[in-house]
C-alpha positions as CSV (number, residue, x, y, z in Angstrom):
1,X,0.0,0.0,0.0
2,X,1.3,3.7,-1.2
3,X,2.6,5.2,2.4
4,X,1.1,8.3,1.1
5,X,-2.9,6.3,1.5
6,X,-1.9,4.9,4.6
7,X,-4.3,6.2,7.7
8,X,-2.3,7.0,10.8
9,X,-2.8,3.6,12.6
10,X,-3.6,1.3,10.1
11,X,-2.1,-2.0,9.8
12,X,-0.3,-4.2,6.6
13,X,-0.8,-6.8,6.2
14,X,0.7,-9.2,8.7
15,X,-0.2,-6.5,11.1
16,X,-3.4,-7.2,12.6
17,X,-2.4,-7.3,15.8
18,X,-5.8,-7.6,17.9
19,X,-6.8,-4.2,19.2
20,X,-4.7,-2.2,17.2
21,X,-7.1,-1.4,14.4
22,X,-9.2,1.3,13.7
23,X,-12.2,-0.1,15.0
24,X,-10.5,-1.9,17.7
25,X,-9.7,2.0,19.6
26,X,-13.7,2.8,19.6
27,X,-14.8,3.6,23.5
28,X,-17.1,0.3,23.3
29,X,-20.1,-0.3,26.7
30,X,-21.7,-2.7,26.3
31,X,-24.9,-3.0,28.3
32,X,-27.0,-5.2,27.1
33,X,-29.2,-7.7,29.0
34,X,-31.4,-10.2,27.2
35,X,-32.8,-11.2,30.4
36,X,-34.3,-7.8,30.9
37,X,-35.1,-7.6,27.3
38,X,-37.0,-10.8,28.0
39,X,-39.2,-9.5,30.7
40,X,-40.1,-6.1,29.0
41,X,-40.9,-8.4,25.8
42,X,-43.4,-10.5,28.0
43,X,-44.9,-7.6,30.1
44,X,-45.8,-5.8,26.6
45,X,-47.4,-8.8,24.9
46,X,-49.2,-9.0,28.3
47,X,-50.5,-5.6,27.3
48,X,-51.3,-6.3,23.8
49,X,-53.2,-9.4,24.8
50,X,-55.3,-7.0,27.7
51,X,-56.0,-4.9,24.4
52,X,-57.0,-8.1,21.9
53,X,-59.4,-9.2,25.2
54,X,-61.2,-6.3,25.6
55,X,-63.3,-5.1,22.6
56,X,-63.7,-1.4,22.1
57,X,-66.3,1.0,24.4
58,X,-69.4,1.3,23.1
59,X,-71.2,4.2,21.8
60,X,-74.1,4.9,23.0
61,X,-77.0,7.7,21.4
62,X,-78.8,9.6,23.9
63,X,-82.2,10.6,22.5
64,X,-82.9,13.9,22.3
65,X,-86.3,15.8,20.7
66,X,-86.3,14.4,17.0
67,X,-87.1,18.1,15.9
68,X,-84.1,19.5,17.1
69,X,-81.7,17.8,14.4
70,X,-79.0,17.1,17.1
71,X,-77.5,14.0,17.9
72,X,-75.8,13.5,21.3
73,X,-73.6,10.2,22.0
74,X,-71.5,8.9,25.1
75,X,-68.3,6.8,24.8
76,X,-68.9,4.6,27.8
77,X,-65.6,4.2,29.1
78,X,-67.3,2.5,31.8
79,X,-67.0,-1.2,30.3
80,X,-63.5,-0.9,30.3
81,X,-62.0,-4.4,32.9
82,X,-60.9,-1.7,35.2
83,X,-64.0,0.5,35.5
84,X,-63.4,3.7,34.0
85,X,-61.6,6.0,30.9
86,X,-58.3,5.4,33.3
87,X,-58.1,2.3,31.7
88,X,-56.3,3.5,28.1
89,X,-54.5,5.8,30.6
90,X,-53.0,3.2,32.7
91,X,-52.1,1.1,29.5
92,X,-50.3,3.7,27.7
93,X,-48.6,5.0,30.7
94,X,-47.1,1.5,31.7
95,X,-46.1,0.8,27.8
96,X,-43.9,4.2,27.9
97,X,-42.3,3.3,30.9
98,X,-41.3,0.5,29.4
99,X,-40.6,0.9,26.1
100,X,-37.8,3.5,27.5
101,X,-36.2,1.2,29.7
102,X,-37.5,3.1,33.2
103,X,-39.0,-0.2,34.6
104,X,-37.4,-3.6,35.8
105,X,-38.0,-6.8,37.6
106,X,-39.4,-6.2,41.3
107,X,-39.2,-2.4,41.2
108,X,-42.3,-0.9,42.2
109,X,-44.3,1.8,40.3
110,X,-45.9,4.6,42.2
111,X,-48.3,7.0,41.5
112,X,-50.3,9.8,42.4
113,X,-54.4,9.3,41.6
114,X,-57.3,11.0,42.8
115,X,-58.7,7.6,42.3
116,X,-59.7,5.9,38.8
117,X,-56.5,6.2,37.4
118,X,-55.0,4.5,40.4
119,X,-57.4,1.8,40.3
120,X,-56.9,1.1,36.7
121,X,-52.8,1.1,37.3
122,X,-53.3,-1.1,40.0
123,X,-55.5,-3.3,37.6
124,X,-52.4,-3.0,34.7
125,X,-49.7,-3.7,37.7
126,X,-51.4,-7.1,38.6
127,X,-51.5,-8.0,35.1
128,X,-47.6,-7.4,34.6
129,X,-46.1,-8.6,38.6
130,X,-45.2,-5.3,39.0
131,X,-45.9,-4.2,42.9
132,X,-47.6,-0.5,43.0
133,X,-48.4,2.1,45.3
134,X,-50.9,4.7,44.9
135,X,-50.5,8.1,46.8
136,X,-54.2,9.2,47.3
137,X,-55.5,12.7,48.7
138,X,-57.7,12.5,52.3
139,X,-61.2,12.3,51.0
140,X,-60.7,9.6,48.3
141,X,-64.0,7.7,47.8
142,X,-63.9,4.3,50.5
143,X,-65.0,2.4,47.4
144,X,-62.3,3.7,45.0
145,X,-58.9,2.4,48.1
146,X,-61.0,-0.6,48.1
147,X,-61.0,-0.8,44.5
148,X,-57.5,-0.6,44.5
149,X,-56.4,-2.8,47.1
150,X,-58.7,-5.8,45.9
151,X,-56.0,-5.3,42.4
152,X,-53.4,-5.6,44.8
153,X,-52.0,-2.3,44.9
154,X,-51.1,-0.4,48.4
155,X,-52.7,3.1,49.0
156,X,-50.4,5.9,50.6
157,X,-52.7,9.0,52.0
158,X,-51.9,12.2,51.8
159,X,-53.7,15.5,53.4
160,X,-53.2,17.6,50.9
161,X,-53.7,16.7,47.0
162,X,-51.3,19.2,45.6
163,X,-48.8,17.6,47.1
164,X,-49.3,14.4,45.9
165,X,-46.7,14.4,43.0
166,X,-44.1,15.6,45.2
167,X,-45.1,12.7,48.0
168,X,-45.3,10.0,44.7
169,X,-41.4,11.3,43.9
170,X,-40.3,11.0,47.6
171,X,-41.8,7.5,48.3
172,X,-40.4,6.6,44.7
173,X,-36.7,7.2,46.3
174,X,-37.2,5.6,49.5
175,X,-38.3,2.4,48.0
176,X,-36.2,2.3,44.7
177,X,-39.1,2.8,42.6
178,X,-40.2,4.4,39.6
179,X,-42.9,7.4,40.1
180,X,-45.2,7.5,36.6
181,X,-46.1,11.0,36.6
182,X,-49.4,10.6,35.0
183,X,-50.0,14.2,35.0
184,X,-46.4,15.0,33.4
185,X,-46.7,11.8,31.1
186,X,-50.5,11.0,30.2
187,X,-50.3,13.4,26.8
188,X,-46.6,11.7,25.3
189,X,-47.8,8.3,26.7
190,X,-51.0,8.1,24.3
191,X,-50.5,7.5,21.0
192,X,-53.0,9.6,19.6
193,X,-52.8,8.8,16.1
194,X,-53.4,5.3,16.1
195,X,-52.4,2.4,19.2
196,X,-55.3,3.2,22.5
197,X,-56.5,6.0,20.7
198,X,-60.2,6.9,22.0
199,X,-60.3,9.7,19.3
200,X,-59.3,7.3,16.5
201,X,-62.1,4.9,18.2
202,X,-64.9,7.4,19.0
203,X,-64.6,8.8,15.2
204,X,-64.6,5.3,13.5
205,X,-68.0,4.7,15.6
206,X,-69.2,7.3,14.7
207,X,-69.2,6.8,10.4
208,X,-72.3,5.8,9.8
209,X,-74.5,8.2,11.9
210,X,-75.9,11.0,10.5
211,X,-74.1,13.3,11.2
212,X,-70.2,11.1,11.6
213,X,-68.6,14.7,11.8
214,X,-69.0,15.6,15.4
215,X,-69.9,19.8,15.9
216,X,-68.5,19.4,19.7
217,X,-66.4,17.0,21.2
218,X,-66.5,17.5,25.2
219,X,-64.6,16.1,27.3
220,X,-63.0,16.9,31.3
221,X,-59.3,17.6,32.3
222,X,-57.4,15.4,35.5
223,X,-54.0,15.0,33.7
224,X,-55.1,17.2,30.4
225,X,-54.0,13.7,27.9
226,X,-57.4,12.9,26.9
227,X,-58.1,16.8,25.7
228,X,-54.6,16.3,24.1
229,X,-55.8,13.0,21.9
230,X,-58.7,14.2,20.9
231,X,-57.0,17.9,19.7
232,X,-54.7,16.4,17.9
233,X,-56.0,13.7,16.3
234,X,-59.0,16.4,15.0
235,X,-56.1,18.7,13.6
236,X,-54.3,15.8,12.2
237,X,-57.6,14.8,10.5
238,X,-58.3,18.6,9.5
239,X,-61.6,18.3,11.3
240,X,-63.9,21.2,11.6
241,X,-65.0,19.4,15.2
242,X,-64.8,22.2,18.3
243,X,-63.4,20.7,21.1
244,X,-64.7,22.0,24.7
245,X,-63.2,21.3,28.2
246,X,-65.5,21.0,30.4
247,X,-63.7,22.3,33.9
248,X,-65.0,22.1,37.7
249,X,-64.7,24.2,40.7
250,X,-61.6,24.8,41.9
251,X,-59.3,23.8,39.1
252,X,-56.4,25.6,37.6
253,X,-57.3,25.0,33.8
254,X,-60.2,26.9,33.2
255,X,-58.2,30.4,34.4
256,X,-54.9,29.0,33.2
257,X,-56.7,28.4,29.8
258,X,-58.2,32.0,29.6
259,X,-55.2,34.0,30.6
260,X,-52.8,32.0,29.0
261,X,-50.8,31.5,32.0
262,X,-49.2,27.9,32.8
263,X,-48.4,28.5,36.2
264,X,-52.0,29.0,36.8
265,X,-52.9,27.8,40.2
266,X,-55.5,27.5,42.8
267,X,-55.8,27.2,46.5
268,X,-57.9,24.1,47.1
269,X,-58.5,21.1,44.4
270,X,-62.0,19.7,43.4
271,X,-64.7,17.8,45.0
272,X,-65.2,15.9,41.5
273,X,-62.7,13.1,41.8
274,X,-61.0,12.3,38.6
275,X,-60.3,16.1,37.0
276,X,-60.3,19.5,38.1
277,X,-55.9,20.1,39.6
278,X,-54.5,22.8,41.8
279,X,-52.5,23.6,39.2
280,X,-52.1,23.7,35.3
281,X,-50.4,20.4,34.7
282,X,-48.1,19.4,32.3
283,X,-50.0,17.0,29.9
284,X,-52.7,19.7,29.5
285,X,-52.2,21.3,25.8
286,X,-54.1,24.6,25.6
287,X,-53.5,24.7,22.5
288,X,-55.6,22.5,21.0
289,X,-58.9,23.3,23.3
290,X,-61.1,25.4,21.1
291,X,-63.6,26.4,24.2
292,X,-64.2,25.7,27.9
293,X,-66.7,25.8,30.0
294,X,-67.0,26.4,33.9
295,X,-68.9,23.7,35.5
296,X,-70.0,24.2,39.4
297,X,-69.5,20.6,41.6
298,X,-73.4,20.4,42.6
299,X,-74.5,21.1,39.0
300,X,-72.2,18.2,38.3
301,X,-73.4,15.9,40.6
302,X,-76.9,17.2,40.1
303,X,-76.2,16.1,36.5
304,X,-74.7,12.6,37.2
305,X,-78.1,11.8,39.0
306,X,-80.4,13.0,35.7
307,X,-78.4,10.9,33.5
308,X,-78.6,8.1,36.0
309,X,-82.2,8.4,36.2
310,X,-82.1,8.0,32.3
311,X,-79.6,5.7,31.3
312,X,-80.8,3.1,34.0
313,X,-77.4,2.5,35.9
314,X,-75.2,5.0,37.5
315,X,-72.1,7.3,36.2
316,X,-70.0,9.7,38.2
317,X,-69.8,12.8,38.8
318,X,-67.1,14.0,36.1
319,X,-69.8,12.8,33.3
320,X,-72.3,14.7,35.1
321,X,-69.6,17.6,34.4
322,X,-69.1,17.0,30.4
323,X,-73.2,16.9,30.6
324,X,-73.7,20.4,31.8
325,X,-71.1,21.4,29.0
326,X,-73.0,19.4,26.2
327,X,-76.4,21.5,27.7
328,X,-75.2,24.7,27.3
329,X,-73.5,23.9,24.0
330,X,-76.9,22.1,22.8
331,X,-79.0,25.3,24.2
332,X,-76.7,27.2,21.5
333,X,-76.6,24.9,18.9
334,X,-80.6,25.5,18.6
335,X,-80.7,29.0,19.4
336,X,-78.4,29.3,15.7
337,X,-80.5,26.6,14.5
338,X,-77.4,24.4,14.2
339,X,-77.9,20.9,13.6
340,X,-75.2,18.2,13.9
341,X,-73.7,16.0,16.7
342,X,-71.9,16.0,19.6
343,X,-69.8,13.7,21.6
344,X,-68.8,13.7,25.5
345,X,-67.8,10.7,27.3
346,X,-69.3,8.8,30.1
347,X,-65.9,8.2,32.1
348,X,-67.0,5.6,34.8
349,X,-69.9,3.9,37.2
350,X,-71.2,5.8,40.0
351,X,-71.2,2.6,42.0
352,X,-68.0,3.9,43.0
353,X,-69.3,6.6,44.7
354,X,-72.5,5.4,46.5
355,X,-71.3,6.4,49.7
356,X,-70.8,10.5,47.9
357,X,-72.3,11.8,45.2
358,X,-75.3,9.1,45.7
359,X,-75.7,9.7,49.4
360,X,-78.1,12.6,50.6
361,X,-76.2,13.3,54.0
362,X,-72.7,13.5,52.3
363,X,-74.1,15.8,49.3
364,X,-76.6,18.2,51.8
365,X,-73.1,18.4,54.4
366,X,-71.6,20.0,51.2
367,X,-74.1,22.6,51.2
368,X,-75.4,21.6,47.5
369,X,-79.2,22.2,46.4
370,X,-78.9,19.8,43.3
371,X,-82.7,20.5,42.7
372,X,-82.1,23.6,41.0
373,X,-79.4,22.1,38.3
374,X,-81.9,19.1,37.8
375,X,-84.5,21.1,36.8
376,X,-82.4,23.4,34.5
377,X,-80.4,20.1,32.8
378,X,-84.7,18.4,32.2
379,X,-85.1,21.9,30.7
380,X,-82.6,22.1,28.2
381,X,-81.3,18.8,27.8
382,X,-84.8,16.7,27.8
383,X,-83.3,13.1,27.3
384,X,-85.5,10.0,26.7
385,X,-84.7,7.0,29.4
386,X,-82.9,4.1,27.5
């Protein structure tokens, strides 16, 4: 070989000494582990056979007056094994800890819930042989701990529920465990254009209705990833469908929304378990929330008991909230003579919260007249019992 082509370090032949090559001087870690890749492998076709199990939520029409030329649907989340809409959640949130390497073999996952999302982890956790611990605020429904500790998971009470991530972090450290962070993960754990998408399901339901173009698409806020699916997947589709957040008492979105301020906060969190935070979390995207609409807790509740009344079987309280959104939004839908559809979701059974929202003594030592909203909600919303 001309000395001239020669590469500083490179061997003739008879030369090739081991180590002294090129490629032989590259810094080279290895860290590879094919028994770990072996138990991530199995925990995620544990997953994907949870998904192929379960057929998707139905879609269920509400009937409204015939001569209005609205349509108005629930996605009961309700049917999902675990109970509730936390279900895709809990899914999606253990596949991203995963598929980035955050989780092994006997480390705990812990997380902070105001209840259904903790339940439905706790539900995922079983399924995999992972142990979890929820950190849940005083006040959590009775049924929602017991909920979670019949799936095996341990419950970790707090006083205060803004400071429930910071608790999940700290017991995390102490016991060598991995802290989820729905609430900074829920909207980069969900595939929203295609795997657990409930936009890409709801739509696809919806094809051969009437109207398969939703006007409205309502829905609550807890972690903000369920505004963020639906959002995007209606600006990926370049959808003309408005998408409203419906938002409760006592929550940070609604002001953080309007004033465009992320550090939005507020000094007590909601008495509708499931959404309204203290603060404007990461996983909520204003950006892609078109409208939102202040809900008060007893017109929720109050609404969760009409829609009881009419669908037969019980819902909570954050569909009660989306209901008193899709009334006002309905109300001025006819008063432009709009017709169309709209679509809010029904995110889980009230039989969770028999002992709250469906008890007289707990809802009167709240100070709520629920009389009032029921009235209003038979007024605008009249729906036909199924």
């Amino acid at each position: 070989m001309d000395e001239a082509l020669r590469s500083p370090g490179m061997n003739t032949p008879g030369e090739n000494a081991p180590g002294t090559s090129l490629l032989g001087q590259l810094a080279d870690v290895d860290r590879s582990d094919d028994g770990l890749r072996a138990w991530v492998a199995e925990r995620i076709r544990r997953l994907d056979a949870d998904d192929r199990r379960s057929a998707d939520t139905h879609l269920v029409k509400v009937e409204l007056p015939a001569a209005w030329g609205i349509e108005l649907y629930l996605k009961d989340e309700s049917t999902h094994a675990s109970g509730s809409l936390k279900h895709r959640l809990a899914r999606s949130l253990f596949t991203f800890a995963l598929v980035n390497g955050w989780l092994k073999p006997g480390m705990p996952v812990i997380e902070a819930s105001s209840g259904s999302t903790a339940v439905s982890e706790a539900h995922v956790a079983r399924m995999l042989d992972i142990p979890f611990i929820a950190v849940i605020p005083r006040g959590t429904s009775p049924r929602k701990i017991a909920l979670i500790e019949s799936a095996g998971g341990r419950c970790h009470v707090i006083e205060h529920a803004e400071h429930m991530s910071r608790e999940a972090q700290r017991v995390a450290e102490e016991h060598g465990g991995l802290f989820l962070d729905q609430f900074t993960h829920a909207e980069r754990a969900t595939d929203w254009r295609g795997n657990n998408s409930i936009a890409l399901s709801a739509l696809d339901q919806l094809e051969l209705e009437p109207h398969p173009v939703p006007r409205w698409i309502v829905v609550g806020a807890g972690t903000g990833g369920t505004s963020a699916t639906f959002g995007r997947y209606l600006r990926y589709r370049h959808l003309p469908t408005g998408l409203c957040v419906a938002d409760v008492e006592n929550s940070a979105f609604f002001d953080g929304w309007v004033h465009g301020d992320p550090g939005a906060t507020t000094e007590t969190g909601s008495r509708i378990e499931g959404i309204g935070r203290p603060r404007m979390e990461p996983s909520f995207v204003p950006g892609v929330v078109d409208r939102m609409i202040r809900v008060p807790d007893e017109a929720s509740v109050a609404a969760a008991r009409y829609l009881s009344d009419r669908l037969g079987r019980r819902v909570g309280a954050s569909t009660g909230t989306n209901l008193v959104a899709v009334a006002q939004l309905v109300t001025q839908m006819r008063e432009r003579d709009e017709t169309g559809c709209v679509l809010t979701l029904l995110c889980d059974t009230g039989d969770r919260y028999t002992d709250t929202y469906f008890d007289d003594d707990w809802v009167s030592a709240q100070g709520w007249e629920l009389g009032p909203w029921r009235a209003e909600l038979e007024r605008m919303l009249p729906i036909g019992s199924l």
